[in-house]
C-alpha positions as CSV (number, residue, x, y, z in Angstrom):
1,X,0.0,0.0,0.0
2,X,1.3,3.6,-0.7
3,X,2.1,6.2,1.9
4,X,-1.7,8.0,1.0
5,X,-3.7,4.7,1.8
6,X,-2.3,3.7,5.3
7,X,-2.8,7.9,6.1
8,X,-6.6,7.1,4.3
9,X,-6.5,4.1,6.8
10,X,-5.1,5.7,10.0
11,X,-7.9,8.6,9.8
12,X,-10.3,5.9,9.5
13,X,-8.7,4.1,12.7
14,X,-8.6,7.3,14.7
15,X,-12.2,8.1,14.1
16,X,-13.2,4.6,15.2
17,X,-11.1,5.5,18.3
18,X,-12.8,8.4,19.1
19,X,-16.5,6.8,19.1
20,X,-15.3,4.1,21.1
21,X,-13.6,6.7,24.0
22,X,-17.0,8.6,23.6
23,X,-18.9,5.5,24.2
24,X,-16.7,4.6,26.9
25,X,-17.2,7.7,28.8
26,X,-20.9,6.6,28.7
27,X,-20.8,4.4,31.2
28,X,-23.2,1.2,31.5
29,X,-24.9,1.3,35.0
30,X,-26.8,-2.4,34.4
31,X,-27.6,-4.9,32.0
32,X,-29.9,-2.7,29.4
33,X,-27.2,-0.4,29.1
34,X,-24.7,-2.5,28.5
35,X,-26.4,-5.3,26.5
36,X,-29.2,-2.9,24.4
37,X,-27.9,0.6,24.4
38,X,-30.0,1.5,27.1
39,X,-33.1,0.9,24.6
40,X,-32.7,4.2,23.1
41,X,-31.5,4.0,20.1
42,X,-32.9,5.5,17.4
43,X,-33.9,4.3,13.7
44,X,-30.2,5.2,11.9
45,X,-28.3,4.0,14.1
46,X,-30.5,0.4,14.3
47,X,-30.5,0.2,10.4
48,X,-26.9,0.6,10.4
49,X,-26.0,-2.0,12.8
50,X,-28.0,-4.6,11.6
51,X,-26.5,-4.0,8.0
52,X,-23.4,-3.5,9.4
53,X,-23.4,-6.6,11.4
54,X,-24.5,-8.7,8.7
55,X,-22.3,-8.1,6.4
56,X,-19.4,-10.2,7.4
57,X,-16.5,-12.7,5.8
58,X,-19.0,-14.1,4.3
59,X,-19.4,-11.5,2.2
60,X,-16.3,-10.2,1.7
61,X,-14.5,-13.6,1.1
62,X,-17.9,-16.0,0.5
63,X,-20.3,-13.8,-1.2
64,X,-17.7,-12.5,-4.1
65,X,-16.0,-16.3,-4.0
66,X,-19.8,-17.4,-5.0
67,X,-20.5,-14.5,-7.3
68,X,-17.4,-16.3,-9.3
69,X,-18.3,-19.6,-9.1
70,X,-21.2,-19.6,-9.5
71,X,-22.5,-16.2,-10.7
72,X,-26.0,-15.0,-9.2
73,X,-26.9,-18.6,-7.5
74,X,-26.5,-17.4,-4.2
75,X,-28.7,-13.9,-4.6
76,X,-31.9,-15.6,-3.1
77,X,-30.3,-14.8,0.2
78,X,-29.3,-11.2,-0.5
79,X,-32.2,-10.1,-1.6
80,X,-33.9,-10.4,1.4
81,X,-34.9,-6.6,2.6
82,X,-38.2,-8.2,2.7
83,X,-37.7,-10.2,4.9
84,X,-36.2,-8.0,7.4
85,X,-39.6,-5.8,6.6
86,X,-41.4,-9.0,7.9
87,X,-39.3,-8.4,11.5
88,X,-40.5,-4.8,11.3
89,X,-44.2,-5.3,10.5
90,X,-44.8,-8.5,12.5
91,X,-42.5,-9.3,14.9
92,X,-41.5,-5.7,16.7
93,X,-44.5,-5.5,17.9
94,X,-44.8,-8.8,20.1
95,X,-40.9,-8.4,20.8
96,X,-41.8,-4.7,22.1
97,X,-44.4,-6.1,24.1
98,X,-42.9,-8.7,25.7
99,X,-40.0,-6.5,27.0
100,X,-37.3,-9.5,26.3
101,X,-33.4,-8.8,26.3
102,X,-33.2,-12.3,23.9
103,X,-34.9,-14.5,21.8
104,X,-34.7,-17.6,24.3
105,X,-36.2,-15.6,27.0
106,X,-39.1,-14.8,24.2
107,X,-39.8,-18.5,23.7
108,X,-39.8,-18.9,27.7
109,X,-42.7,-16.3,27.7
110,X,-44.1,-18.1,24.8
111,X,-43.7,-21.8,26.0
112,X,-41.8,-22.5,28.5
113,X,-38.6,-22.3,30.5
114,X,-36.9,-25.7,28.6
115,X,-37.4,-24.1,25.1
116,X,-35.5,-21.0,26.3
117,X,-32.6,-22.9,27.4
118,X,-32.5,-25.2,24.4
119,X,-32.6,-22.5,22.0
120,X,-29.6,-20.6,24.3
121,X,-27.3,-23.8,23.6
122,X,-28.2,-24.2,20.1
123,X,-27.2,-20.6,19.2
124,X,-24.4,-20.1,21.8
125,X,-22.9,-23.0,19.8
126,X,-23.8,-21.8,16.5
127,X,-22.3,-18.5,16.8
128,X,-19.2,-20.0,17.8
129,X,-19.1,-22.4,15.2
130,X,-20.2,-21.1,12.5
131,X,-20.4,-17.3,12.7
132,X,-17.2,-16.3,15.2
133,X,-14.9,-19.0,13.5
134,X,-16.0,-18.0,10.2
135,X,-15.3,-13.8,10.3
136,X,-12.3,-14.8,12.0
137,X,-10.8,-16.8,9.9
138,X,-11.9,-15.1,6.4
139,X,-10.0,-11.6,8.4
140,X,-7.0,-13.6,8.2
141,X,-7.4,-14.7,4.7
142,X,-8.4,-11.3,3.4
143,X,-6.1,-8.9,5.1
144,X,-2.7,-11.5,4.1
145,X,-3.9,-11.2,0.5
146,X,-4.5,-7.0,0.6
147,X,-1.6,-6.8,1.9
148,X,0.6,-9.3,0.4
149,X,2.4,-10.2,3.7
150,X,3.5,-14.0,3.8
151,X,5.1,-14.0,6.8
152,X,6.9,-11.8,9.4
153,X,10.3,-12.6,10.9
154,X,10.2,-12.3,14.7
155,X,12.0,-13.2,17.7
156,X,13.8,-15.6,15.1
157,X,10.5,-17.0,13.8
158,X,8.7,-16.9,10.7
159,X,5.0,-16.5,12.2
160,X,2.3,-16.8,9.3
161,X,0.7,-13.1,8.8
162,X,-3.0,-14.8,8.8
163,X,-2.7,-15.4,12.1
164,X,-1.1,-11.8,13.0
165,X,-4.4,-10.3,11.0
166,X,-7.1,-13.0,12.4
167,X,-6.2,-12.5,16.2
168,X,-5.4,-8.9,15.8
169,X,-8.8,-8.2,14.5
170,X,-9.7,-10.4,17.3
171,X,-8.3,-9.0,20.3
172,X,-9.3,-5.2,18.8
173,X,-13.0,-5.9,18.2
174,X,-13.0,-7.6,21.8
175,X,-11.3,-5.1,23.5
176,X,-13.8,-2.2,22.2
177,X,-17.2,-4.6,22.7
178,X,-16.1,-5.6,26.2
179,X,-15.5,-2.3,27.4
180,X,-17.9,-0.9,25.5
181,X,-21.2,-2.9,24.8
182,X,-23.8,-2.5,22.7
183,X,-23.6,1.4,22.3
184,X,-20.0,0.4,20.8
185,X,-21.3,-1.7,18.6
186,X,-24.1,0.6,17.8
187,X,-22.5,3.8,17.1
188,X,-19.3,2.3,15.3
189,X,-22.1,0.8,13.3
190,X,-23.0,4.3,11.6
191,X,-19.1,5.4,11.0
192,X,-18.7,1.7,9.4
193,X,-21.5,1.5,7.4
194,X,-20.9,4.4,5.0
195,X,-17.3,3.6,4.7
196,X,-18.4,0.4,3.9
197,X,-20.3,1.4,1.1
198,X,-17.7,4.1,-0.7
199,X,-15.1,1.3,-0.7
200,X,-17.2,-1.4,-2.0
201,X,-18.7,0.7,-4.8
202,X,-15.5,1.6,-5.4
203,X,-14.3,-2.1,-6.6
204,X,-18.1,-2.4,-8.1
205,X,-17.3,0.9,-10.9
206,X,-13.3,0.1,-11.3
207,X,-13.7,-3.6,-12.2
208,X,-17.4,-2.6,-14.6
209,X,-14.7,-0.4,-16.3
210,X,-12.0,-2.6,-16.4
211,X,-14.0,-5.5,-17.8
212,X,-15.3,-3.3,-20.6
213,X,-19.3,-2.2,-19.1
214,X,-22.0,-4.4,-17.4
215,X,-22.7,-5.7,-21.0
216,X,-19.5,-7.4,-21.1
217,X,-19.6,-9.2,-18.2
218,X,-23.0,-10.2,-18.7
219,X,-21.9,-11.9,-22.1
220,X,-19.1,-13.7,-20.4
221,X,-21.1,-14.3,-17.8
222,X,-23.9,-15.9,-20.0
223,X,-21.5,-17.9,-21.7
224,X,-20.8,-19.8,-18.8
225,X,-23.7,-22.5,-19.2
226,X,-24.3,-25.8,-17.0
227,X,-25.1,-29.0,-18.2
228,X,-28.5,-28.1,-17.1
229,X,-28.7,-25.0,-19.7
230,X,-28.5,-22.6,-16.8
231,X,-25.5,-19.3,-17.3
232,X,-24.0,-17.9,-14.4
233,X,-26.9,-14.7,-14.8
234,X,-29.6,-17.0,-14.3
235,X,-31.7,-16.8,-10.7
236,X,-34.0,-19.9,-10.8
237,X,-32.2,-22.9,-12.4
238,X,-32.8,-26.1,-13.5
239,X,-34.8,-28.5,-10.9
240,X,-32.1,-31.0,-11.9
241,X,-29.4,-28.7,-10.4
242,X,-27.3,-31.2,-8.0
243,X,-26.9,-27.1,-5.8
244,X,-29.1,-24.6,-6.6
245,X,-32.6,-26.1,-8.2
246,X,-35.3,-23.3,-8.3
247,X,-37.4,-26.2,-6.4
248,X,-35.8,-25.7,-3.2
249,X,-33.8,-22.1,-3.2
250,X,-36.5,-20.1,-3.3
251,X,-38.9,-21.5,-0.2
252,X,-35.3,-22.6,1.4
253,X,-33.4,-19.4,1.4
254,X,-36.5,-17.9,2.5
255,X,-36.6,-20.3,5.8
256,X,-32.8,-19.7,6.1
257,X,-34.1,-15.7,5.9
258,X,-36.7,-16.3,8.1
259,X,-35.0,-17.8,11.0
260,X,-31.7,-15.0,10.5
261,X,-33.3,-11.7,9.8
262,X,-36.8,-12.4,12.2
263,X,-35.5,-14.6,15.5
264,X,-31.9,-15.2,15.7
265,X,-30.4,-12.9,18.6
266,X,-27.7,-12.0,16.6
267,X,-30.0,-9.8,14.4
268,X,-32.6,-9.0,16.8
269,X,-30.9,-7.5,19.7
270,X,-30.3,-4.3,17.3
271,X,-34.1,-3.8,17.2
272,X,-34.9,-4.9,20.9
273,X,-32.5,-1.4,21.4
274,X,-34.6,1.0,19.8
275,X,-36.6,3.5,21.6
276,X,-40.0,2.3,20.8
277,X,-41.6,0.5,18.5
278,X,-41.6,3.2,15.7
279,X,-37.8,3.6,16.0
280,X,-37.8,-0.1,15.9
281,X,-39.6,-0.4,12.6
282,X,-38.1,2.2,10.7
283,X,-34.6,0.8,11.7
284,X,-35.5,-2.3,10.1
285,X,-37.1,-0.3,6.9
286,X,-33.4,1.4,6.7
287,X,-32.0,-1.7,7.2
288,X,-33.9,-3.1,4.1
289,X,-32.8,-0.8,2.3
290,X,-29.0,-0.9,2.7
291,X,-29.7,-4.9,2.2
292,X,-30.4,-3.9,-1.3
293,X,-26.8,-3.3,-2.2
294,X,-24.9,-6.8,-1.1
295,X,-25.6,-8.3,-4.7
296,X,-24.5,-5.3,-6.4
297,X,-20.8,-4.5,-4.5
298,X,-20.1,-8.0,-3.1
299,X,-21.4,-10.7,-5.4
300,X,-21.4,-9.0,-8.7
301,X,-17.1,-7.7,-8.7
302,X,-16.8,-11.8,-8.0
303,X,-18.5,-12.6,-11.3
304,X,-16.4,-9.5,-12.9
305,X,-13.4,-11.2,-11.0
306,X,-14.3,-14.1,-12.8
307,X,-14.9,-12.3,-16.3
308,X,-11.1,-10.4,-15.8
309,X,-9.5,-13.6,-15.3
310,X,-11.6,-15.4,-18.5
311,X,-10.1,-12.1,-20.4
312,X,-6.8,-12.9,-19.6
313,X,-6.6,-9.7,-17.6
314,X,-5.4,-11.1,-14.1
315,X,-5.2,-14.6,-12.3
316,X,-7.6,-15.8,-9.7
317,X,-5.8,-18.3,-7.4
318,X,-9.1,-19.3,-6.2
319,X,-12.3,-18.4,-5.7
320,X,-12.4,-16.8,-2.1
321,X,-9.7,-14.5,-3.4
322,X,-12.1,-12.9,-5.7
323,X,-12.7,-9.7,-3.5
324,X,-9.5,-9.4,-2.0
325,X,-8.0,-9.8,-5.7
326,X,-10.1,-7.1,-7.2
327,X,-9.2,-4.6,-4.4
328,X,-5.3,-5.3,-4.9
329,X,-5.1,-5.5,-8.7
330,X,-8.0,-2.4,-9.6
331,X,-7.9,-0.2,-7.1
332,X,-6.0,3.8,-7.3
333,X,-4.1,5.2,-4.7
334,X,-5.9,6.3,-1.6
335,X,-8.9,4.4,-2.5
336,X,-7.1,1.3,-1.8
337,X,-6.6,3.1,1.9
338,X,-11.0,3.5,1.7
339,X,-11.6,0.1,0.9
340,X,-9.6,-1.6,3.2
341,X,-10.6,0.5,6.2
342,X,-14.2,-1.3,4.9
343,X,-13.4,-4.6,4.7
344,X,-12.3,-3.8,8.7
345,X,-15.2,-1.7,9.2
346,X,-17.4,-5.0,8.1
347,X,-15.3,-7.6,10.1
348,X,-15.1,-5.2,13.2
349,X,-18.8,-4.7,12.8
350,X,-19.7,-8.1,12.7
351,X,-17.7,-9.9,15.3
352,X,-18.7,-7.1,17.4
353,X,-22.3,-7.7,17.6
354,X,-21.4,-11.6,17.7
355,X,-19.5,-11.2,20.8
356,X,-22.1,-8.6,22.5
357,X,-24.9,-11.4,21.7
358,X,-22.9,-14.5,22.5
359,X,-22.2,-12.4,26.1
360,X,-26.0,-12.0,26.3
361,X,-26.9,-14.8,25.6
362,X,-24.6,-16.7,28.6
363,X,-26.0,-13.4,30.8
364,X,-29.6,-13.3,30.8
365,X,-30.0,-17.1,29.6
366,X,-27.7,-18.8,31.7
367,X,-26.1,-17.2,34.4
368,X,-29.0,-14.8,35.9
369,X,-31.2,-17.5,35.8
370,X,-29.2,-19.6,38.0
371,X,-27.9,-16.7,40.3
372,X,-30.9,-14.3,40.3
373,X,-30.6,-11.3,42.4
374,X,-27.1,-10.0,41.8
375,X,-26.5,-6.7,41.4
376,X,-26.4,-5.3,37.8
377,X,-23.1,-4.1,37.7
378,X,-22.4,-7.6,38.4
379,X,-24.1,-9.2,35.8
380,X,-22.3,-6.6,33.0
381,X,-19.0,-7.7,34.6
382,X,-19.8,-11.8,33.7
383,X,-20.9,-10.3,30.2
384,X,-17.7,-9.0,30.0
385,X,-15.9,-12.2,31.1
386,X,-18.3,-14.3,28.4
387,X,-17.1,-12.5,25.5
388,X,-13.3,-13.0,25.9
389,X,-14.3,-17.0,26.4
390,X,-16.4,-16.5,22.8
391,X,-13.2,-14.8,21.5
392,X,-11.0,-17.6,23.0
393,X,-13.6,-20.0,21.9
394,X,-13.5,-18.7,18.1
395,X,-9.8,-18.7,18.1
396,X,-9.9,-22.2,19.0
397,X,-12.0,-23.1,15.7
398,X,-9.7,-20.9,13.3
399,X,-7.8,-24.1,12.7
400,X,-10.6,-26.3,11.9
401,X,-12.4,-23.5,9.4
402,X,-9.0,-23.0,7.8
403,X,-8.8,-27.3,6.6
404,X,-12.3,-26.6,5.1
405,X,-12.2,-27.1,1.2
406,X,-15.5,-25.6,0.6
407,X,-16.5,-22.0,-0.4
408,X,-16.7,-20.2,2.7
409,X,-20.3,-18.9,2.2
410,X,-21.6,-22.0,0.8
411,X,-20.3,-23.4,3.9
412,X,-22.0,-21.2,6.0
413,X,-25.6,-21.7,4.3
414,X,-25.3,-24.9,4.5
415,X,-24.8,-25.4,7.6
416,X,-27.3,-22.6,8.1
417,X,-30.0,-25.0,6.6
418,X,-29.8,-27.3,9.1
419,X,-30.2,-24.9,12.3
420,X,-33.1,-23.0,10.4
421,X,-35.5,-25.0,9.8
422,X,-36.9,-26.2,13.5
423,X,-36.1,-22.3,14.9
424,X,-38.1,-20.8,12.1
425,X,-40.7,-23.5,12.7
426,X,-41.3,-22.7,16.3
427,X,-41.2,-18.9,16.2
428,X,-43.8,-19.4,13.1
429,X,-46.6,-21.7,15.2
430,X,-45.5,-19.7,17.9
431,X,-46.9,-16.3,16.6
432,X,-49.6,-17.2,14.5
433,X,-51.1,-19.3,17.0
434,X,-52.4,-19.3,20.2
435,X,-53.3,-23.3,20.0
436,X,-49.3,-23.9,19.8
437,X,-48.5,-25.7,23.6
438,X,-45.7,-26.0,25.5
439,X,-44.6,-29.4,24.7
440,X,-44.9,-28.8,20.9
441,X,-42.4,-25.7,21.1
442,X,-39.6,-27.6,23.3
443,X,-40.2,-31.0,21.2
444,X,-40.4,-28.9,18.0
445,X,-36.4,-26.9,18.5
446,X,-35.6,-30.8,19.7
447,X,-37.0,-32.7,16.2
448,X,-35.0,-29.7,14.1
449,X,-31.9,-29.9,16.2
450,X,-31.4,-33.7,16.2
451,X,-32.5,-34.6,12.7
452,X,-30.3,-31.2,11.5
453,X,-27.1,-31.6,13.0
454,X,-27.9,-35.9,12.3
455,X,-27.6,-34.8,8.5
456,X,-24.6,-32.8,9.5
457,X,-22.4,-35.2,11.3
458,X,-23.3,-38.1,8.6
459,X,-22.0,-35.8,5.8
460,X,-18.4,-36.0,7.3
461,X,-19.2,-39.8,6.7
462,X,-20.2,-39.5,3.5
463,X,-18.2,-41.3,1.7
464,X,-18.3,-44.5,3.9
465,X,-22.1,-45.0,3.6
466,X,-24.1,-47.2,0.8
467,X,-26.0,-45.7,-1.7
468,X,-28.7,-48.3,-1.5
469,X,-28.8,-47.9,2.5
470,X,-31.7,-46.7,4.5
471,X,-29.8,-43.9,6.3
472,X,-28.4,-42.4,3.1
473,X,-32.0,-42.8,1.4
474,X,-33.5,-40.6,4.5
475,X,-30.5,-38.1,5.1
476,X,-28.1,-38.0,2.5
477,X,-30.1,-38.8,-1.0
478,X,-31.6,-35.2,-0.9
479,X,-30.4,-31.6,-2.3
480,X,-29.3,-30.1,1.0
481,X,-31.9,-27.4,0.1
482,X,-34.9,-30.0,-0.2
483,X,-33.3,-31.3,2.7
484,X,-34.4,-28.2,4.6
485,X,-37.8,-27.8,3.5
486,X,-38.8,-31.2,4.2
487,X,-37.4,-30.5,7.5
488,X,-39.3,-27.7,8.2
489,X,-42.6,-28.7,7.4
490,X,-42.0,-32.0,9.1
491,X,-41.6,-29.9,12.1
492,X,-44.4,-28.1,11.4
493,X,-46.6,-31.2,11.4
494,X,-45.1,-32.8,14.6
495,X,-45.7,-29.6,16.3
496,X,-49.5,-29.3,15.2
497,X,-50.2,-33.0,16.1
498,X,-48.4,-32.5,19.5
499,X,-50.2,-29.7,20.2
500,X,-53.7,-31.5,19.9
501,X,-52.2,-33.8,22.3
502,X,-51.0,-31.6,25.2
503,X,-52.4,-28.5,27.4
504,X,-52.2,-25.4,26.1
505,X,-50.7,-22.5,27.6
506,X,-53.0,-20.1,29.8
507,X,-54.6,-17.1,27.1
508,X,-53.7,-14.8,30.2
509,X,-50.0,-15.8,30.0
510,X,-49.9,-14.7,26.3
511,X,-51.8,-11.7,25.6
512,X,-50.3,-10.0,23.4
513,X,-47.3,-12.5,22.3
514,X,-49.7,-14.0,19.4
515,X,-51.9,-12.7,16.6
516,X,-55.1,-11.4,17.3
517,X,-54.5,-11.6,21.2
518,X,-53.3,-8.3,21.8
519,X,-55.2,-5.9,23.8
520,X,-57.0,-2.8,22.2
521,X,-54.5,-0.3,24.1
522,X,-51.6,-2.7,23.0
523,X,-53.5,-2.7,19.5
524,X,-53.2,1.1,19.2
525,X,-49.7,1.3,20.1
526,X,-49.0,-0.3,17.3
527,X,-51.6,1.1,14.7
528,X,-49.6,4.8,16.3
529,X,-45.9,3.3,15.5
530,X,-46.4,3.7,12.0
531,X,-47.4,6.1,9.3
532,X,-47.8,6.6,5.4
533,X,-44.3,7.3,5.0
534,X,-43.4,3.4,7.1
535,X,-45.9,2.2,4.2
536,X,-44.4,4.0,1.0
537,X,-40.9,2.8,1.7
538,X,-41.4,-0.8,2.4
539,X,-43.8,-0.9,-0.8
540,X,-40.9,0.6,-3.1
541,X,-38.2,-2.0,-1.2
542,X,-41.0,-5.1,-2.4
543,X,-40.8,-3.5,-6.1
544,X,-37.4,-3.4,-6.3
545,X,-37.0,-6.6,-4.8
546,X,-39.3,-8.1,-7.9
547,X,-37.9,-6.1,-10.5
548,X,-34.5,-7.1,-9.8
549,X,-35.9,-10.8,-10.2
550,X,-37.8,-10.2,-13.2
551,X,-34.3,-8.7,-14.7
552,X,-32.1,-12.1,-13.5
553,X,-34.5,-14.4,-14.1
């Protein structure tokens, strides 16, 4: 990098710094303050977190390593404002009401006490797994690649720069979310999300230009064509697709959508900080918006990535390199400064709102339960202690992700699938209906969970297992997609026969956490929280949302 881009970068740093000291000086005096802002934030600063925090290695690394693979396979689960619309228009409300810090303590209110501490181990595990291990590791991968740093020579030793740029990101992030909470993660949200934005856009226009227009890379792209007759522009594909058949993306990125953007904490606890329930929504109509772009300055520069290197123009060593690649090879001086400070305002983002929810989560779910009565600056000192074991904890995994031979998004959805389906299932019954019971709820996240992670674990068998046998007819025979839906539904069904079965849950213990059982004072809050302008915008987010699937289809 030139002298201009690490000055770009260090202004960048220092203004990061001096939201985090401000934040700092804001002291948390108990557990809403240091776990939801205080529950005053307001509708900016909750749509740029939860954009912020979703976009993530997977993105930077996964998304653009997909967009050249596979061209626009993967945009069913971008183009998802709508879905985050659904958590503004139908979920705020009962999540407002019931006054919850998480999602588990939600499904307490709603079931029962088991169901909130199954669904705390699921996702404790989960974020670990999957989501800390994941942003780590692609830091590591993405900054060694930026800034073409193999190794560095100290104290005699050659120590690989990955892991100088994957626990550095680390121990930064955790340092500024421990200290600082949620209003950290908040408030570095807005500075990040912009910045975010300029650099991306900036590797979006420079590689359209370099390739020769967007008509250029849609013929190369196009010219790409599966066995199945399907280019790498096409959105719904062949039914015959062994990855991607239009049969089971469409409902199965949607259950995958429905289960992220509606109940998983990590998502959530941006909109449980808002101010009120028209804060709230709005947040979540901003946040739509800004979920617009991902396809456009992630995805799309990895199918120009792959058009460049079909042109001769540069060599892609693989596909995860695709962002990184662009940003090194196409990018001017100073900008190069502006896109990298994004690529750590995304990862900083994004692990920062995974530790602050992982540290809830063990708070409120765990420990509070089981010592009730402490005093609440002593509860915001064990969140403090859980997020450096989640750090720890995600370090730990870096080695595992790193052996993985799969695209790093693809990964992650995959595994996704298999935690979605009984969590989307139960939050669904849940809301819509009042006849839902108890035992159907805890036995509904238990069916999902087993049969999921079953289908997991056998996969790493794969190989071993017949053909012709029963267990890889059941769980192994099916598109992992298909996989997901019959999952889903089969959870559905179990939980509806269960529930004629079993006692229901007393009305009185539920107004207001189902449809149609809210009171008319609660019912006017709501009708107040909105206006025509809430209306307009999420209409024109829906019509772009079908016009850019008309275009790709």
């Amino acid at each position: 990098m030139s002298t201009l881009d690490w000055i770009v970068l260090g202004l960048f740093a220092l203004m990061l710094a001096g939201i985090v000291v401000w934040v700092l000086k804001k002291k948390d005096k108990n557990t809403t303050d240091y776990f939801l802002a205080g529950r005053d934030a307001t509708w900016i600063a909750i749509g740029a977190s939860i954009f912020a925090s979703n976009i993530g290695s997977e993105h930077l690394v996964g998304l653009a390593g997909s967009g050249a693979e596979s061209g626009m396979a993967m945009a069913h689960w971008e183009m998802h404002g709508w879905m985050i619309l659904l958590l503004g228009w139908l979920f705020v409300p009962f999540y407002a009401r019931s006054k919850v810090f998480t999602m588990p303590e939600f499904l307490e209110r709603r079931y029962n006490p088991q169901a909130r501490s199954f669904l705390s181990i699921i996702s404790l595990v989960s974020y670990v797994l999957t989501k800390v291990a994941v942003t780590v590791y692609a830091g590591g991968v993405v900054f060694k690649d930026v800034f073409d740093i193999e190794y560095i020579t100290a104290f005699g030793y050659n120590i690989d720069f990955f892991w100088i740029s994957a626990i550095g990101l680390v121990v930064l992030t955790g340092l500024y979310t421990t200290f600082g909470g949620m209003k950290a993660v908040l408030y570095t949200s807005v500075l990040q999300t912009p910045i975010l934005l300029i650099g991306s856009i900036a590797v979006l226009v420079l590689g359209l230009h370099k390739i020769g227009g967007w008509g250029e890379m849609m013929e190369i792209a196009r010219a790409n064509v599966t066995v199945h007759g399907d280019s790498m522009t096409s959105l719904i594909r062949s039914p015959k697709d062994p990855d991607f058949p239009w049969t089971g993306v469409i409902l199965g990125s949607a259950i995958i959508g429905f289960w992220y953007w509606c109940t998983d904490q990590f998502i959530v606890q941006r909109v449980l900080s808002g101010r009120d329930m028209k804060q709230a929504r709005r947040g979540t109509i901003f946040g739509a918006y800004l979920k617009l772009t991902p396809v456009f300055i992630f995805l799309i520069p990895g199918m120009i990535a792959y058009g460049l290197q079909q042109k001769g123009l540069f060599v892609l060593e693989n596909n995860d390199a695709a962002f990184s690649t662009m940003v090194k090879e196409l990018l001017p001086i100073g900008f190069k400064g502006i896109v990298i400070g994004g690529i750590l305002a995304a990862l900083m983002s994004s692990l920062a709102s995974l530790f602050n929810s992982s540290a809830m989560l063990f708070t409120v779910d765990f420990y509070q339960k089981y010592k009730p009565n402490k005093e609440e600056r002593h509860y915001v000192i064990v969140g403090r202690i859980a997020t450096v074991v989640v750090v720890l904890l995600g370090i730990a995994w870096i080695p595992v992700m790193r052996g993985l031979g799969k695209v790093l998004y693809e990964y992650l959805q995959d595994v996704q699938s298999l935690l979605a389906p009984g969590i989307a299932a139960v939050f669904l019954l849940g809301v819509v209906s009042k006849r839902t019971t108890p035992a159907a709820g805890i036995w509904g996240l238990i069916i999902g969970f087993t049969l999921g992670m079953t289908r997991l674990g056998l996969n790493i068998f794969s190989g071993s297992i017949a053909e012709d046998s029963l267990i890889y007819q059941i769980f192994l025979v099916h598109n992992w997609l298909h996989y997901e839906i019959y999952l889903f539904f089969l959870v559905i069904v179990s939980m509806v026969i269960i529930s004629y079965f079993t006692k229901k849950k007393d009305p009185a213990l539920i107004t207001g956490l189902t449809l149609r059982s809210a009171s008319a004072e609660q019912t006017a809050e709501t009708r107040s929280s909105y206006n025509n302008w809430d209306i307009i915008n999420s209409i024109i987010i829906i019509a772009i949302t079908l016009a850019f699937y008309y275009y790709f289809w």
